[in-house]
N, C-alpha and C positions, 0 to 999 in steps of 0.2 A: 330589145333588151328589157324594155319598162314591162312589156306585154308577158314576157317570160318569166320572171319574176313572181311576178303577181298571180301567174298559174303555178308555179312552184308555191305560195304562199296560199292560196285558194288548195291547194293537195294535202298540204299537212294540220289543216283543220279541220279533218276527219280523222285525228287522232289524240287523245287527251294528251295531257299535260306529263304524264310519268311514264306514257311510251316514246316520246319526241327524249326525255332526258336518258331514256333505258337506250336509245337509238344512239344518241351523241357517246354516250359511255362504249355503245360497239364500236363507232368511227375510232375513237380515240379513249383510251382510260381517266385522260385527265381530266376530261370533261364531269367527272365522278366530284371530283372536290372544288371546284365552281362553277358562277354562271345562272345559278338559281335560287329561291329564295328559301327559306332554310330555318320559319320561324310560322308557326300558324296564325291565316288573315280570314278577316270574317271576308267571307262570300255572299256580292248582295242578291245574287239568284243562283246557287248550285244547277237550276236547271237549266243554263243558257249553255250554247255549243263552245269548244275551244274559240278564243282568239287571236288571231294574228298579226301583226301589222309592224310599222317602221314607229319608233321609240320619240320622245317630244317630252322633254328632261326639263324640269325646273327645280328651286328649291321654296319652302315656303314657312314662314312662323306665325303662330297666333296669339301667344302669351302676351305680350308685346305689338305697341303701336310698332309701325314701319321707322326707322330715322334717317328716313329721306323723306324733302318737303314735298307738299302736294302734288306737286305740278311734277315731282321728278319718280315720285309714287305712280301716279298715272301714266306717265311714259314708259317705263317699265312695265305696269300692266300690261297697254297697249302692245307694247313687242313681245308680251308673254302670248297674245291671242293670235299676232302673227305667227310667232311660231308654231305653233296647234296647226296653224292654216296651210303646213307649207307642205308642198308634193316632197316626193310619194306618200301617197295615201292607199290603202287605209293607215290611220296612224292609234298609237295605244300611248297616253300620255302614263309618265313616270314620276312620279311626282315626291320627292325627300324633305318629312318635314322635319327640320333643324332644330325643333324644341324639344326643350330636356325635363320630361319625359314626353314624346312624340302625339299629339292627338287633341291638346286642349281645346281647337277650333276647328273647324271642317270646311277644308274648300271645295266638296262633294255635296251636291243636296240635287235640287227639283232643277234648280235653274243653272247651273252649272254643268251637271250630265246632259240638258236637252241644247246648253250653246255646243258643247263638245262634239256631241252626237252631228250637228249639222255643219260639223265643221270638219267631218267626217273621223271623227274617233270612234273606238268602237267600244274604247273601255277606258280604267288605271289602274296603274300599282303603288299604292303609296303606302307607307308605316305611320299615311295618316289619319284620321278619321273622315266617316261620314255622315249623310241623315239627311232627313226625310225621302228615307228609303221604300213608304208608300206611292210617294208621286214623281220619282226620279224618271229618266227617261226606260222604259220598260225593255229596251234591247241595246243597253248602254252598262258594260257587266264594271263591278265594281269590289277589286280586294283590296284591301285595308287594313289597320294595324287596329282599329277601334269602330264602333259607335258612338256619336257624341250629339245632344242638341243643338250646339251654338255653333256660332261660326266664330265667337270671341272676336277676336282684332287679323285675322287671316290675313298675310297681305305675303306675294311675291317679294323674294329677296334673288334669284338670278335664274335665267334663262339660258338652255340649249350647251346645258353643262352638263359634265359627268355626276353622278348621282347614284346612290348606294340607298337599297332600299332592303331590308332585311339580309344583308350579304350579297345580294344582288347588285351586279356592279352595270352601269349602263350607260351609255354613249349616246346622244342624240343619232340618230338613223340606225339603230342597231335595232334586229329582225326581235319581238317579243310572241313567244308563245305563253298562252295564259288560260287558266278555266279557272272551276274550285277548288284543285289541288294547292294551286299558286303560279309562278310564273318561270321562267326559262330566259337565256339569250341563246339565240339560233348564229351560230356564227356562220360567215355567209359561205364561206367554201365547205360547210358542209350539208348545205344545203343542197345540191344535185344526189347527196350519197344517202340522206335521210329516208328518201321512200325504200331503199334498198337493204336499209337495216332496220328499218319496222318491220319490214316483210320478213325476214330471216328470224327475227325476235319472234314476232306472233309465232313462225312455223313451231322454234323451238320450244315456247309456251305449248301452245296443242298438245303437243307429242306431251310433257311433264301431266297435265290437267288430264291428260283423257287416260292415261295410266293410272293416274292419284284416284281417278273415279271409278275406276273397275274394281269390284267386288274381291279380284284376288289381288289386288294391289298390296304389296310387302316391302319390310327395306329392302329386302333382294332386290325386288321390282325399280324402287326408285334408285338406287345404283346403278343398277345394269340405266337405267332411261338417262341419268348426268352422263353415264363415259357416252351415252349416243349423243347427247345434245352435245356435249364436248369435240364429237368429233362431227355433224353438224359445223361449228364453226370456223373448224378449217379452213 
């Protein structure tokens, strides 16, 4: 079962981010008005491939010291990095920052992406900032609601909780598809039916694109080409 999976998830990362959402919308329409993010995030490499992976939710503030004492700060750390650490993996951390307005500190930088990275994450989604995006880990992808230098007073406030990150709703273990577009939830029974409506998507794409680009292409043309792709999806 783990092994199957993970070749379903290994398959759908050969497709960006707004054909995986154009596919969920074939399965079902309602996938049309949730499920993904819905706000533009800076992208710290546009060039890196989609990612995939199982979801690792926390929340986090930087305005503000923590008000919990040290020792109970730290504990909480602690169980924040086990969490990161926990199978299935590959895992894509979520991260909701709870300050108003989202971004003053950054719990993204050099040393933070390359613990993530060997702890097998592949990336995050957060509405919160990053930096030092010269030395971060170089195949560790990273969307964000900001840029920021500091890291201010960052600290964990709860772990492997539901978390909302630009309308983006997400569950610890829930499947995230993700590149420079932004991000997705892959809900898991529709996962066998995904490769089956990309394929049917692109078809229908081709047929619209390769009429749109011939010389005698007219509105006649792209009418007559909608009632075909229409009926196509029969």
């Amino acid at each position: 079962m783990v092994d199957a999976i993970h070749e379903q998830l290994n398959q759908l990362k050969q497709w960006d981010t707004p054909t995986i959402c154009n596919a969920l919308e074939a399965i079902d329409p309602k996938y049309a008005s949730s499920g993904f993010t819905t706000t533009h995030m800076i992208c710290s490499d546009p060039n890196l491939p989609p990612i995939v992976g199982f979801a690792r939710t926390a929340t986090i503030r930087a305005r503000t010291p923590s008000s919990r004492a040290a020792d109970q700060q730290e504990e909480i750390t602690e169980a924040y990095y086990c969490h990161m650490a926990e199978e299935p993996r590959p895992t894509i951390a979520v991260i909701e920052d709870l300050d108003t307005p989202p971004g003053f500190g950054a719990w993204w930088g050099e040393v933070h992406t390359t613990i993530h990275r060997g702890l097998g994450g592949l990336g995050v989604v957060t509405n919160g900032s990053i930096r030092d995006l010269n030395a971060c880990a170089p195949d560790f992808q990273m969307l964000a609601g900001n840029i920021g230098p500091s890291h201010g007073q960052v600290h964990v406030e709860e772990i492997a909780c539901g978390v909302t990150v630009f309308s983006m709703v997400v569950h610890p273990g829930a499947i995230i598809h993700a590149d420079q577009h932004g991000a997705v939830v892959i809900p898991r029974e529709t996962i066998e039916d995904l490769p089956t409506a990309v394929n049917m998507l692109v078809e229908q794409e081709e047929v619209v694109i390769k009429a749109a680009q011939s010389p005698q292409f007219s509105v006649d043309n792209l009418l007559e080409v909608r009632k075909s792709v229409a009926t196509m999806r029969r």
